[in-house]
Steps between C-alpha positions, in 0.01 A plus 500: 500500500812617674544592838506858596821642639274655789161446623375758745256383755224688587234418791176715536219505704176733451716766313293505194558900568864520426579179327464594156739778568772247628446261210522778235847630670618142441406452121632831424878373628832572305563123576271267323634126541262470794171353635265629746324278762204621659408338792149593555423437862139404538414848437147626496488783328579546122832401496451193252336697241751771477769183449299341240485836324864472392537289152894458577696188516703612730201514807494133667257509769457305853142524624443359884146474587593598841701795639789315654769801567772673356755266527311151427375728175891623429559113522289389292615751234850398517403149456318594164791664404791403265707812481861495642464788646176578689381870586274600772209755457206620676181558360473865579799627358659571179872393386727783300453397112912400494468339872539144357805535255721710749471221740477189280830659370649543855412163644680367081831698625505394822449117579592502820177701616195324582247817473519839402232756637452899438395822620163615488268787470244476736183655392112571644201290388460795226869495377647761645854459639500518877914388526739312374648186617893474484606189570858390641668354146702250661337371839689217764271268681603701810384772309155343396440372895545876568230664225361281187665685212306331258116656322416133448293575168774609319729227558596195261643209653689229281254181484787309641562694844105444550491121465857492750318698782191344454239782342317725755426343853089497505496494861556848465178672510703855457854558514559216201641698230812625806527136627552409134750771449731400844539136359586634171803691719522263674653261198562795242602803399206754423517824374259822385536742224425850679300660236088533517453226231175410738188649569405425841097593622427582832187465598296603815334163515840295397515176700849663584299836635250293693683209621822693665554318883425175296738546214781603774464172672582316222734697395675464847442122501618483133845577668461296753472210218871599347660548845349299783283234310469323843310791619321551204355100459353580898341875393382281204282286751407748732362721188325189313317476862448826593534761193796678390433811805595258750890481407501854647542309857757293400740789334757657643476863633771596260265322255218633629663883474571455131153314435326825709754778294431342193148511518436850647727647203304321273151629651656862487577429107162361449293818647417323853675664772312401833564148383878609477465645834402170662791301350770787601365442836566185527824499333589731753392244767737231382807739443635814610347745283726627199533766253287345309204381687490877665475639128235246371349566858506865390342452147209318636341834660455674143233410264534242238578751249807568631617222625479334115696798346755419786554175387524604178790741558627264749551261153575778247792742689640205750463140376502503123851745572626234726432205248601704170820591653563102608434388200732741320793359744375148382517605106871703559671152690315295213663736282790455636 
């Protein structure tokens, strides 16, 4: 049998719930020279059975007896695979049925790009649209140190980038799927296609949701890597020793601004504003306080309510403007 032109790579862990959603939004692609791996995770919950439901050739399946982590389970997908191109997805979402062939066709036109992401819509546990997610069309490195760009489930990555950077770095616990992304960058050019070909759950008990301060950290010291790997090889040791909280003490306080910022938005977004509070305070203790620690400061006194439809409007009337009209300057000097 011939090798697909993609294989799309999908790890899952106790998501019996939304998995058969995810698999159905696959089979129902536009684009049909592909093969899905399902990495099954060591889940415990009915997971297997809803895979060996599906009489489709297409469905190769990885079953660890063990939960070992996202990216040691995203590894061990790509290694089954055999696809030159290779597309990420979570379990809990659901890919646009013409997702595939409008960026298969992209990466065909443009060789010179190593992976090609999109926009999403990002939806509630019952499917209704809470947002969308623009996403900047063209992003530097600078640009991805700055904010990741990227909704890592909807991008496809050509099999040959992968095995140059070396797959996804399984000592990150969190943070792998942006670490991955800034060596891509690093090497490459990578690109998005701004339109909502992705649909994106967010969940109140999301590792992302729960797991905030921790993802942040690695986030910051998935920077560190790309820019200062000195640092990062001695924040490696101290965290292997002591747990991935303890490279707070070693950051700097313009690090440790960002890290606190970053998080209290993020609380505020999530529905959790006296957690928000706490990190603006100490933001503020490491810096002068700015603009935007005062209004994040100021958002953390209303209910949860209100502080999610801020962040919502906060997305809708300010940032998705701001990245539609950069990516319309990007499109007019590519137009030329």
């Amino acid at each position: 049998m011939d090798d697909p032109a993609l294989s799309v790579v999908m790890p899952t862990y106790n998501a019996a719930e939304y998995l058969r959603s995810a698999i159905d939004s696959i089979l129902a692609q536009t684009f049909s020279d592909f093969e899905l791996v399902i990495v099954n995770d060591g889940s415990t919950d009915g997971t297997h059975s809803i895979i060996e439901s599906y009489d489709d050739d297409r469905i190769q399946t990885v079953r660890l007896e063990t939960n070992s982590g996202i990216p040691t389970a995203r590894n061990r997908g790509i290694e089954k695979a055999r696809g030159e191109y290779v597309a990420c997805h979570d379990s809990d979402d659901r890919s646009h049925r013409t997702r595939f062939e409008r960026q298969a066709r992209y990466l065909d036109a443009n060789k010179g790009v190593a992976a090609v992401g999109t926009g999403a819509l990002l939806v509630d546990e019952s499917g209704d649209r809470i947002a969308r997610r623009r996403v900047a069309a063209d992003p530097s490195l600078s640009d991805l140190v700055d904010v990741n760009h990227f909704v890592h489930g909807s991008m496809i990555v050509r099999r040959s980038a992968l095995e140059e950077v070396g797959y996804y770095h399984e000592w990150f616990e969190l943070a792998e799927d942006y670490e991955l992304v800034l060596r891509l960058a690093d090497r490459y050019d990578v690109r998005n296609i701004d339109e909502p070909l992705y649909e994106q759950q967010i969940r109140t008990d999301s590792a992302y949701g729960s797991s905030l301060e921790k993802i942040w950290l690695y986030d910051l010291l998935a920077v560190k890597k790309l820019k200062k790997p000195e640092d990062w090889l001695e924040l490696k040791r101290i965290v292997d020793r002591d747990g991935v909280r303890a490279a707070r003490q070693y950051l700097s306080r313009e690090e440790l601004t960002d890290y606190h910022r970053k998080v209290a938005r993020e609380r505020l977004r999530y529905g959790y504003p006296k957690e928000a509070q706490d990190h603006v305070r100490q933001a503020v203790s490491f810096s002068k306080p700015s603009p935007m620690l005062c209004v994040l400061y100021s958002l953390s006194f209303f209910p949860p309510t209100i502080t999610k439809r801020t962040a919502k409007a906060y997305r809708r009337y300010f940032l998705n403007p701001r990245l539609r009209l950069a990516n319309a300057r990007v499109a007019a000097r590519a137009a030329g």
